[in-house]
C-alpha positions as CSV (number, residue, x, y, z in Angstrom):
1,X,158.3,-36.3,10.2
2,X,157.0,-34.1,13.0
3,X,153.7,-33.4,10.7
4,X,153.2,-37.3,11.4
5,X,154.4,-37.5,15.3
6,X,151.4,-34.4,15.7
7,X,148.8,-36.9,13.8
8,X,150.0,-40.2,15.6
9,X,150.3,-38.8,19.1
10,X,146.4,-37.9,18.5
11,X,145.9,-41.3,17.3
12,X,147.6,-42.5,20.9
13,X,145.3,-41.1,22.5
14,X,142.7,-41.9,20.7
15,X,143.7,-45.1,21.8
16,X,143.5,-44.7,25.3
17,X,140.0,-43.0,24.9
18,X,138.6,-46.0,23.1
19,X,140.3,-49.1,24.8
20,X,141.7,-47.9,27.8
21,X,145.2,-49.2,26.7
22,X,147.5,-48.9,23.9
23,X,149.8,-45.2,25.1
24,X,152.8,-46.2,25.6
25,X,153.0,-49.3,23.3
26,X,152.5,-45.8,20.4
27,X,154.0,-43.4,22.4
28,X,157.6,-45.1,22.3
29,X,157.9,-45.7,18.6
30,X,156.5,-41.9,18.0
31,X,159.2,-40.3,20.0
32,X,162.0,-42.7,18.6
33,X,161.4,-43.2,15.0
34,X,159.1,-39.3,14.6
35,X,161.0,-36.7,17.0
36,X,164.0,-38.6,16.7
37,X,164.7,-39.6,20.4
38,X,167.4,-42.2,21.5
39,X,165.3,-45.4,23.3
40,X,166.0,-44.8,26.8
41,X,165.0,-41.1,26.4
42,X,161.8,-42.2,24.8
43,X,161.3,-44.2,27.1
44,X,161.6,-41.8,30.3
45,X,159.3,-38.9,28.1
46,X,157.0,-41.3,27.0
47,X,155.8,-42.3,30.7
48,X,155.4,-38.4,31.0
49,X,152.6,-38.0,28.5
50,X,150.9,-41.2,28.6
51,X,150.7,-40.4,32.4
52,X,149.6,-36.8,31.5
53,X,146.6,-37.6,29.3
54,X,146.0,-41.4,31.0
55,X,145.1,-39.1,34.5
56,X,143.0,-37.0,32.2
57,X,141.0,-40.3,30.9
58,X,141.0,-41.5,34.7
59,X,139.8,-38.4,36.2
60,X,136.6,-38.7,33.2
61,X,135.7,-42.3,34.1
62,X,135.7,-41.8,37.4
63,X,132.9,-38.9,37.0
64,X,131.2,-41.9,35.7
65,X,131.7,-44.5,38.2
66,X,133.9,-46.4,36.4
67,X,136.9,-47.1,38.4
68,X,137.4,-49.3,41.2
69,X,139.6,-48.1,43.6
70,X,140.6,-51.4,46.0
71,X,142.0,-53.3,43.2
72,X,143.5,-50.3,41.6
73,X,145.4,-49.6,44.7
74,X,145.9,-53.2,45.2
75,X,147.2,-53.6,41.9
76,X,149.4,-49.9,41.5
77,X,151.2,-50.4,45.0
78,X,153.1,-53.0,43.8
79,X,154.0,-52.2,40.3
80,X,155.4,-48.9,42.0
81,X,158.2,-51.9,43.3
82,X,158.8,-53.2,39.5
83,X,158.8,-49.8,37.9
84,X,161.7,-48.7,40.7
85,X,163.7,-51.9,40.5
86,X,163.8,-51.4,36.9
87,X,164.6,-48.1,36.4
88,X,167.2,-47.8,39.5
89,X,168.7,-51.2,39.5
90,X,168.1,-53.1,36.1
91,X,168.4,-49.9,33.5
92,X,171.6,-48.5,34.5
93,X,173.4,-52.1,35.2
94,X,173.4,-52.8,31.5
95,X,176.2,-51.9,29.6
96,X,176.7,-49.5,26.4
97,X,177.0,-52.6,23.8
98,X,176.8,-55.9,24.1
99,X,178.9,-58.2,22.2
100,X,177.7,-61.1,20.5
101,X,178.1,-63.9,18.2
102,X,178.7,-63.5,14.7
103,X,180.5,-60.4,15.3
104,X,177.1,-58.3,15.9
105,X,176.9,-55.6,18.6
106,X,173.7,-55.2,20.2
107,X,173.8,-51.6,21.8
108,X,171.6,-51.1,24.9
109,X,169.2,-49.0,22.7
110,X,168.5,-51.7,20.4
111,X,167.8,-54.0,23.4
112,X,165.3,-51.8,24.9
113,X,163.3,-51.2,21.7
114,X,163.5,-55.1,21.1
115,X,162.1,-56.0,24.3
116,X,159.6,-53.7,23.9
117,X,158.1,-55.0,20.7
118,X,158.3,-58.3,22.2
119,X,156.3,-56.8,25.1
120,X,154.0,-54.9,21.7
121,X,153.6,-58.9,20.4
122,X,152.2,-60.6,23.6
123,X,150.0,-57.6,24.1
124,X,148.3,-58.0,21.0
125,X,148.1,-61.6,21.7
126,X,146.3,-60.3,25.2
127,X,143.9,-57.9,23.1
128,X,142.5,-60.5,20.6
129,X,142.1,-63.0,22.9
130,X,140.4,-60.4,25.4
131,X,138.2,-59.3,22.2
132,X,136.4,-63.3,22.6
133,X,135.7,-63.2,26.5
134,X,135.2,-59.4,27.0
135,X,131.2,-59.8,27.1
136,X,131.3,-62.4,29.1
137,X,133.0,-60.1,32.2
138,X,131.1,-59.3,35.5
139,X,132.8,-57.4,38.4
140,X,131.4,-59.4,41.0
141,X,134.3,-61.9,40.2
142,X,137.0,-59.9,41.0
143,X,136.1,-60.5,45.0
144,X,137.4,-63.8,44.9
145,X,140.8,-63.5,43.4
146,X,143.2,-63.8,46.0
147,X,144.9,-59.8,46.9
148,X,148.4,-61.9,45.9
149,X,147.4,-62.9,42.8
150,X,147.0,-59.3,41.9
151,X,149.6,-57.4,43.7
152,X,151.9,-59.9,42.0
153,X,150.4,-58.8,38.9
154,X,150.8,-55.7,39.6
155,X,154.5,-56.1,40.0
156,X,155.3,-57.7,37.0
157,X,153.1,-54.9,34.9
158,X,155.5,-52.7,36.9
159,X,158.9,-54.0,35.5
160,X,157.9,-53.7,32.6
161,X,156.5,-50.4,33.1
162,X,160.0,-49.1,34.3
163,X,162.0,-51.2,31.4
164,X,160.4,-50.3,28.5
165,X,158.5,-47.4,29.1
166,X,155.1,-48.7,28.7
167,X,152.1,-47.9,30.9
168,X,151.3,-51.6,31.2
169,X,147.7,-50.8,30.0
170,X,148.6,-53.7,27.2
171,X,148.6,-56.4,30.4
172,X,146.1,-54.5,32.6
173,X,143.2,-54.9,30.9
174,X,143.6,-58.4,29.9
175,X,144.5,-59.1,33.9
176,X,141.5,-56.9,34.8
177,X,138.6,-58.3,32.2
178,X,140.3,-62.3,32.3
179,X,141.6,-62.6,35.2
180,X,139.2,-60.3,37.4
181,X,135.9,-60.5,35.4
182,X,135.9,-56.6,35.6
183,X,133.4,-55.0,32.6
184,X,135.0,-53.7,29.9
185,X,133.9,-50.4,31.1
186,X,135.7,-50.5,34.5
187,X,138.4,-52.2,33.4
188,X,138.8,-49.8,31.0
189,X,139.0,-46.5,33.7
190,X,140.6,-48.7,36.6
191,X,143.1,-49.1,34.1
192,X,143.6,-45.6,32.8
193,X,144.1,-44.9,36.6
194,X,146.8,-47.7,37.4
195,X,148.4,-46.0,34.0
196,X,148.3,-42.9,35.4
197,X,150.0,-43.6,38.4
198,X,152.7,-46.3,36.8
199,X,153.8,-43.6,34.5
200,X,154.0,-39.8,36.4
201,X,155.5,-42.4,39.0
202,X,158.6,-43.8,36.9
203,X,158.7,-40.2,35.1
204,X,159.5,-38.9,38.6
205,X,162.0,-41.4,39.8
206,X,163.8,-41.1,36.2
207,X,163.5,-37.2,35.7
208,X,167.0,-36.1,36.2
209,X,167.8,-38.2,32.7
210,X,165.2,-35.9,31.6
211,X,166.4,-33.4,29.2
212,X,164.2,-29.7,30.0
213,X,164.7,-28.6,26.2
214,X,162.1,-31.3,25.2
215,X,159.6,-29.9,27.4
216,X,158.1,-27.5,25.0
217,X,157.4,-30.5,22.9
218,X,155.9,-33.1,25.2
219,X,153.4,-30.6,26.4
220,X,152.5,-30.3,22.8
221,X,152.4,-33.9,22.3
222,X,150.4,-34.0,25.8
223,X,147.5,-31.3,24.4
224,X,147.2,-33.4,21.1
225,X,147.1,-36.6,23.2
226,X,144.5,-35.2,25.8
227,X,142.5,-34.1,22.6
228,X,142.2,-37.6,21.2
229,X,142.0,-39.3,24.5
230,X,138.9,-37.2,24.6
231,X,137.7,-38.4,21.1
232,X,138.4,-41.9,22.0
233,X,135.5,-41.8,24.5
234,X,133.2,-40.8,22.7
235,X,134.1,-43.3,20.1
236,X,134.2,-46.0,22.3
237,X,130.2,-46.0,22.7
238,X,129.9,-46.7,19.1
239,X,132.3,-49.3,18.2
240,X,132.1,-52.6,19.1
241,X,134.4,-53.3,22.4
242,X,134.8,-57.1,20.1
243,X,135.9,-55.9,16.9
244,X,137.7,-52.5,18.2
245,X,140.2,-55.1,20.6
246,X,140.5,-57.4,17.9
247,X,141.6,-55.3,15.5
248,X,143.6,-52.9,18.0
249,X,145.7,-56.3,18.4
250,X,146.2,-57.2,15.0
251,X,147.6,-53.8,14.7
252,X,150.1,-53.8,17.3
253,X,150.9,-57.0,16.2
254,X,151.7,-55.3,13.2
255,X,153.7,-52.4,14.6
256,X,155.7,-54.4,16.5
257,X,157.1,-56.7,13.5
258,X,158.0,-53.4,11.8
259,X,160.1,-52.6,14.8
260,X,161.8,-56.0,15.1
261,X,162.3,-56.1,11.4
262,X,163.6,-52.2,11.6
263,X,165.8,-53.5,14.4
264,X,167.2,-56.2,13.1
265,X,168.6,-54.5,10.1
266,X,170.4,-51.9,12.7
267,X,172.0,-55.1,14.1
């Protein structure tokens, strides 16, 4: 099982090389169902290397000019509010286990990994749907999207950022290329960046539930990620950005039915 976390933590970042997206949505089922970490732990270590190798990615594009700052500040400010409402205030209000009908007991792990393929399914919903418009996208547009419309995007990528784990990449680039006009390009570093900061940010508000005799291990993970991270880019200019989102959705569509259906049956 650790043989196959080493290969799919390469393939995460691999991910976040070629589409700017796609970390965390990995990184969560790796640590939970390959190292064999509880939810809420994977969870708190997987913002740690996603943020880790996501800076790495941002750091690259913006050698290249590929990241716009204003709306990635605009935008990261207030998810910084989501990801610390969720991990102070919405995380440790909910109990152990939660009793249900039928006599099944939904435990606060399974709810977390539940949400979070619900969260995997409307992202690959976002991707393929991105995949139609993406070459239609021209940063000019972004100008006239009101600053509110965007911080409160922001916001909402940030709950779930703090809930689940995730660096929100799965909702950024959609906001950024559908609802901004970005490039795919710019979305694609402006994103890594917003990543970047999400994640170190609700590591660091959540790292004394961090356990230290992991750390050995998540730098490894973090070295294999940065590797593929770098191999995603210079994929990216030889696939088609159409066909690559389309088919990144269809599998984390895929991923995130195996989950639910691996979930159910813990029920």
């Amino acid at each position: 099982m650790l043989i196959l976390g080493y290969i799919t933590s390469f393939l995460m970042g691999t991910s976040i090389g070629l589409i700017g997206a796609g970390g965390s949505i990995l990184m969560v089922p790796i640590l939970f169902y390959f190292f064999g970490q509880d939810a809420i732990q994977a969870t708190t270590n997987s913002l740690f290397v996603v943020g880790v190798t996501a800076l790495i990615g941002a750091l690259l594009n913006a050698k290249k000019g590929n990241i716009d700052g204003k709306i990635g500040i605009l935008f990261a400010l207030p998810s910084f509010i989501g990801i610390y409402i969720a991990r102070r205030f919405l995380l440790p209000v909910l109990p152990n286990s939660f009793d249900s009908y039928f006599g099944i007991v939904l435990t606060k792990s399974l709810l977390v990994m539940i949400v979070f393929a619900t969260a995997m399914i409307f992202s690959a919903w976002g991707m393929i749907r991105t995949s139609v418009s993406s070459g239609e996208s021209s940063l000019n547009s972004a100008k006239s999207v009101p600053w509110t419309t965007i911080g409160l995007k922001g916001l909402f990528v940030g709950l779930i950022t703090g809930f689940v784990g995730a660096g929100g990449g799965f909702l950024i680039i959609p906001a950024l290329v559908l609802l901004l006009k970005f490039s795919i390009g710019v979305a694609i570093g402006t994103s890594l960046a917003i990543i970047a900061a999400n994640s170190l940010f609700g590591f660091a508000i959540s790292f004394s539930t961090a356990q230290t005799e992991v750390c050995p291990l998540l730098l490894t993970i973090c070295a294999l990620g940065i590797g593929g991270m770098v191999f995603g880019q210079i994929l990216s200019s030889r696939v088609k950005e159409q066909s690559l989102k389309k088919g990144f959705g269809y599998f984390v569509f895929t991923i995130a039915s195996l989950i639910l259906l691996d979930q159910g049956f813990r029920l």
